[in-house]
C-alpha positions as CSV (number, residue, x, y, z in Angstrom):
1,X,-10.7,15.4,3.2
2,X,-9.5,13.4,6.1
3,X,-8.3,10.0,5.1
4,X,-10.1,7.1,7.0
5,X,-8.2,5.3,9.3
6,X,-7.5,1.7,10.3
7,X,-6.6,-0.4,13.3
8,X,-4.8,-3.0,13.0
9,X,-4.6,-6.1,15.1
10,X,-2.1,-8.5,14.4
11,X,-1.0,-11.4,16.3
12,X,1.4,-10.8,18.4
13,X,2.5,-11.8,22.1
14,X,0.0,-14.3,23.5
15,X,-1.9,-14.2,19.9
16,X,0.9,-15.0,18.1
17,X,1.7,-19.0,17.3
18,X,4.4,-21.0,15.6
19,X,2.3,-21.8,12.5
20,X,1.9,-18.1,11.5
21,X,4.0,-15.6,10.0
22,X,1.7,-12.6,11.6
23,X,4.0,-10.3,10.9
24,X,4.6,-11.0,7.1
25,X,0.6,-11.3,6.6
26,X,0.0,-7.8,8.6
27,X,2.7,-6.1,6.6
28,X,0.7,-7.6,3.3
29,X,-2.6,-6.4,4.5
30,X,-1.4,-2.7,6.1
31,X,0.2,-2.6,2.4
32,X,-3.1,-3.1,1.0
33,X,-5.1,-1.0,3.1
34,X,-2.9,1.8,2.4
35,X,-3.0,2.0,-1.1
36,X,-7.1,2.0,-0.6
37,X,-6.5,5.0,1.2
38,X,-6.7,4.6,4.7
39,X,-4.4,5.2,7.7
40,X,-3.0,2.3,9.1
41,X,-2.3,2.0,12.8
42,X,-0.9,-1.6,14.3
43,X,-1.5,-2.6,17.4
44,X,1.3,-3.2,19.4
45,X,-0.7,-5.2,22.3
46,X,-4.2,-7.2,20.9
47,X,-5.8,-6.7,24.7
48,X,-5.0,-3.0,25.1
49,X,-6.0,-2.1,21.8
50,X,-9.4,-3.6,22.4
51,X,-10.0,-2.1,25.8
52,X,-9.4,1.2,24.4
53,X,-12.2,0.4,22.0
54,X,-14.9,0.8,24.9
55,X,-13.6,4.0,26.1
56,X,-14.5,7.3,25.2
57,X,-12.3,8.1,22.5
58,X,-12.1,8.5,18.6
59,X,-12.7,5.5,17.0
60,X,-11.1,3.9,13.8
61,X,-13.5,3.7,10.7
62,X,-12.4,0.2,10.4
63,X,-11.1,-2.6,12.3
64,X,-9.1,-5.3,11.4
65,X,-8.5,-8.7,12.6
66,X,-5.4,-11.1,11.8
67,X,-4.7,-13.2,15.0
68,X,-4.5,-16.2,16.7
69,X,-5.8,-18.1,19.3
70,X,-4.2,-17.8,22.6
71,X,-2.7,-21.2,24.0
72,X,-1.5,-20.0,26.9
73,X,-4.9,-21.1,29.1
74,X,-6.0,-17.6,29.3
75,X,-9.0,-16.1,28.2
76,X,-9.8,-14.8,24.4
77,X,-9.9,-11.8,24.6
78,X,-7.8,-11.7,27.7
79,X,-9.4,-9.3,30.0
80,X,-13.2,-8.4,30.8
81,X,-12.1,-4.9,29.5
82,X,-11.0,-6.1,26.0
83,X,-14.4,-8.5,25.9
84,X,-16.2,-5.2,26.6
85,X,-14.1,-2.8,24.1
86,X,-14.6,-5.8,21.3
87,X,-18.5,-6.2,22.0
88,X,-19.1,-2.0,22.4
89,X,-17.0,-2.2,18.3
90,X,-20.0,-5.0,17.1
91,X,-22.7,-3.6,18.7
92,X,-21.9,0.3,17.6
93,X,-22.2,-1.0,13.8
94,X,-18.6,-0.3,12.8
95,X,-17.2,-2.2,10.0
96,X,-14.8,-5.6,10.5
97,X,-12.0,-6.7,8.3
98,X,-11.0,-10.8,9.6
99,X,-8.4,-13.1,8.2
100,X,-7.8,-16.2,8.6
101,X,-7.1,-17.7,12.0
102,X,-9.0,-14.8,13.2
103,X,-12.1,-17.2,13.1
104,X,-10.1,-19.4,16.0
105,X,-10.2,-16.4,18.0
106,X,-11.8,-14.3,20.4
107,X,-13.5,-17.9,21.9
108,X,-14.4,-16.4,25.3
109,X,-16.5,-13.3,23.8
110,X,-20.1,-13.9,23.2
111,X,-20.4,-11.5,20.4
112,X,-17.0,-12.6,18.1
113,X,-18.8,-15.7,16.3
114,X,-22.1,-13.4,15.6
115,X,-19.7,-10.3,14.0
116,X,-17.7,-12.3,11.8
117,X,-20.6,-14.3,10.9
118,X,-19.1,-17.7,11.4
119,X,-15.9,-19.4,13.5
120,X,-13.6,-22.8,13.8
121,X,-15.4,-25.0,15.3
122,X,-13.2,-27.3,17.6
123,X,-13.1,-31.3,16.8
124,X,-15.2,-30.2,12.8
125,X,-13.3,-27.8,11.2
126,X,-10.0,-28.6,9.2
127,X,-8.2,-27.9,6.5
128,X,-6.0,-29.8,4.0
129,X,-2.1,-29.6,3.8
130,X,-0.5,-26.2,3.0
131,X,-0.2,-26.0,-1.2
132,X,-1.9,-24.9,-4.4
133,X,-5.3,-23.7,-3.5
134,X,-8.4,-23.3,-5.9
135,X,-10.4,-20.4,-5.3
136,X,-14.0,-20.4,-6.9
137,X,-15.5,-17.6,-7.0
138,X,-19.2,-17.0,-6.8
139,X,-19.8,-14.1,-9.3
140,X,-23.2,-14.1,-8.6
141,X,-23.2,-13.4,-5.3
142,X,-23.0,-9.4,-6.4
143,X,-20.4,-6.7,-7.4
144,X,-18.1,-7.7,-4.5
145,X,-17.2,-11.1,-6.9
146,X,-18.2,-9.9,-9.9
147,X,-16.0,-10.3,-13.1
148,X,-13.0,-11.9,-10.8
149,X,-12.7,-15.4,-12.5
150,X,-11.3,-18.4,-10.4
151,X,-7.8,-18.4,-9.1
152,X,-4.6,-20.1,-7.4
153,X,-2.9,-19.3,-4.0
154,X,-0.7,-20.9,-2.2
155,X,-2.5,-21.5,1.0
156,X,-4.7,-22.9,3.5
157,X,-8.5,-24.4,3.0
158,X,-10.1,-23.8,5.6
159,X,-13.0,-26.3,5.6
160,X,-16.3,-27.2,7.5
161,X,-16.1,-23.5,9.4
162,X,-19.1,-22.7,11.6
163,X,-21.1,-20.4,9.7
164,X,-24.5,-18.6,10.4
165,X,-27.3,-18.2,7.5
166,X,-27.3,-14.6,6.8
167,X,-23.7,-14.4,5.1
168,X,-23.0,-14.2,1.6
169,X,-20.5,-16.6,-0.1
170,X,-17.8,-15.0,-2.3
171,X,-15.6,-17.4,-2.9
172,X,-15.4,-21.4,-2.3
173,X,-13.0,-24.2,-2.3
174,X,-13.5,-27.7,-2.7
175,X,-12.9,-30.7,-0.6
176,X,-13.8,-34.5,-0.2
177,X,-16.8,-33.6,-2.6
178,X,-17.9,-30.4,-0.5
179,X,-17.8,-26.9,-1.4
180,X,-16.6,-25.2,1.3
181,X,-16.9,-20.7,2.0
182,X,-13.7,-19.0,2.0
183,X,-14.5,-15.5,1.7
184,X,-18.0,-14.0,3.1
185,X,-19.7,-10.6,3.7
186,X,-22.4,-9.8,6.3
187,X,-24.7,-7.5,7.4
188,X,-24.7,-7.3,10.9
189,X,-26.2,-4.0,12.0
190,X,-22.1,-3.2,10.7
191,X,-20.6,-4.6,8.2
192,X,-18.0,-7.9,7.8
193,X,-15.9,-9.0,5.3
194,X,-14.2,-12.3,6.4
195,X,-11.5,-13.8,4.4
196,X,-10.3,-17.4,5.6
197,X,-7.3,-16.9,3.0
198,X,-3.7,-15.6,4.0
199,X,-1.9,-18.3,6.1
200,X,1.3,-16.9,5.0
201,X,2.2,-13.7,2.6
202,X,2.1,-15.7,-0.8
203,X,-1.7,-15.8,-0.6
204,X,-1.7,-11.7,-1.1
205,X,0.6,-12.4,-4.0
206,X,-2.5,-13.1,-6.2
207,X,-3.8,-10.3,-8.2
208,X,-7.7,-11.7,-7.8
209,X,-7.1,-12.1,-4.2
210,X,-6.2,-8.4,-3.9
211,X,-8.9,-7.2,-5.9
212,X,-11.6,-9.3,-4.0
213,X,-10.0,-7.4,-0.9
214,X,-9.8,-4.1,-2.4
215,X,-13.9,-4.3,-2.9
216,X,-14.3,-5.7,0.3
217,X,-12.6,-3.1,1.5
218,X,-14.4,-0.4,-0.1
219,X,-17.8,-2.0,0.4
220,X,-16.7,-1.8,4.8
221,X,-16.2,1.9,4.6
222,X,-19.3,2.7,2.5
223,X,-21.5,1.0,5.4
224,X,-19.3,3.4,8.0
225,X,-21.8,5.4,10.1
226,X,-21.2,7.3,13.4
227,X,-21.0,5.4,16.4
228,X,-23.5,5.5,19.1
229,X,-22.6,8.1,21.5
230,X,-21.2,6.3,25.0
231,X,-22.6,7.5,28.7
């Protein structure tokens, strides 16, 4: 049996930015996806890999997202073909894996806020000083959470992200009173499985943290299907 395979986007070049280690958080993740079982190929250009998304081609079964917003003036993505290669992934109904920053990303692409199922949204969305982080988990938001009690990373809380209604919460924090999603699926057509966790390696430390992944992992390739056929 063929093992699935993976594409990897990780922020380098104009993604890349002084507050994140991308390559230390990809080399955690590709780690993880392996030992699920998959083939792992990282991108070695974020534009170019996404183009080649909306050619005629074999596809990955899942793509994965850990990047950073562009602050060079440029577009996001950063040519019309990569806008067209990310929306031809959403609207095929191919499964998304997203991290962190990821939800900063991707600004100039009408269809990256609708796939992941939520984004930063400029001048709103914070989050508190790098440090001990309390994850809440939501175990009865269904067998992706269930049985994982509450945990500690070191990280970053996101907080007051942009989300849309049809998610469902995994995990929490909370801030100034509020509880605030950290990790979400959706049903999209495709799946997502966002996780706002992983600002730096330590975060995939935790043993709940991986095994909240390793579901969401699992549950992405179950909801694989064939992609439309392209003209």
């Amino acid at each position: 049996m063929t093992e699935p395979t993976a594409l990897l986007l990780s922020g380098t070049g104009r993604y890349s930015d002084p507050w994140h280690p991308f390559p230390e958080t990809s080399a955690a993740i590709a780690s993880l996806l392996r030992e699920a079982g998959l083939q792992v190929k990282m991108a070695d250009d974020v534009d170019t890999a996404l183009e080649g998304l909306g050619k005629s081609q074999p596809l990955p079964d899942l793509l994965v997202v850990n990047v950073g917003q562009p602050r060079d003036g440029g577009t996001s993505p950063g040519t019309p073909a990569a806008t067209r290669g990310l929306e031809a992934w959403a609207v095929c109904g191919r499964p998304l894996l997203a991290f962190h920053v990821s939800s900063t990303s991707f600004v100039d692409s009408p269809v990256w806020e609708e796939t992941l199922g939520g984004s930063w949204l400029r001048g709103t969305t914070m989050h508190p000083d790098y440090g001990p982080a309390q994850v809440l988990m939501d175990i009865q938001s269904g067998p992706l959470a269930a049985g994982i009690p509450d945990f500690e990373v070191l990280d970053e809380r996101y907080s007051w992200l942009s989300t849309l209604p049809g998610i469902t919460v995994h995990a929490r924090h909370e801030h100034e009173g509020t509880l605030h999603p950290l990790v979400w699926s959706y049903e999209r057509g495709g799946r997502t499985f966002y996780d706002a966790l992983g600002h730096d390696a330590a975060s995939f430390d935790s043993p709940e943290h991986q095994e909240l992944l390793r579901r969401g992992v699992s549950w992405l390739l179950e909801g694989t299907r064939p992609a439309a056929p392209r003209s």
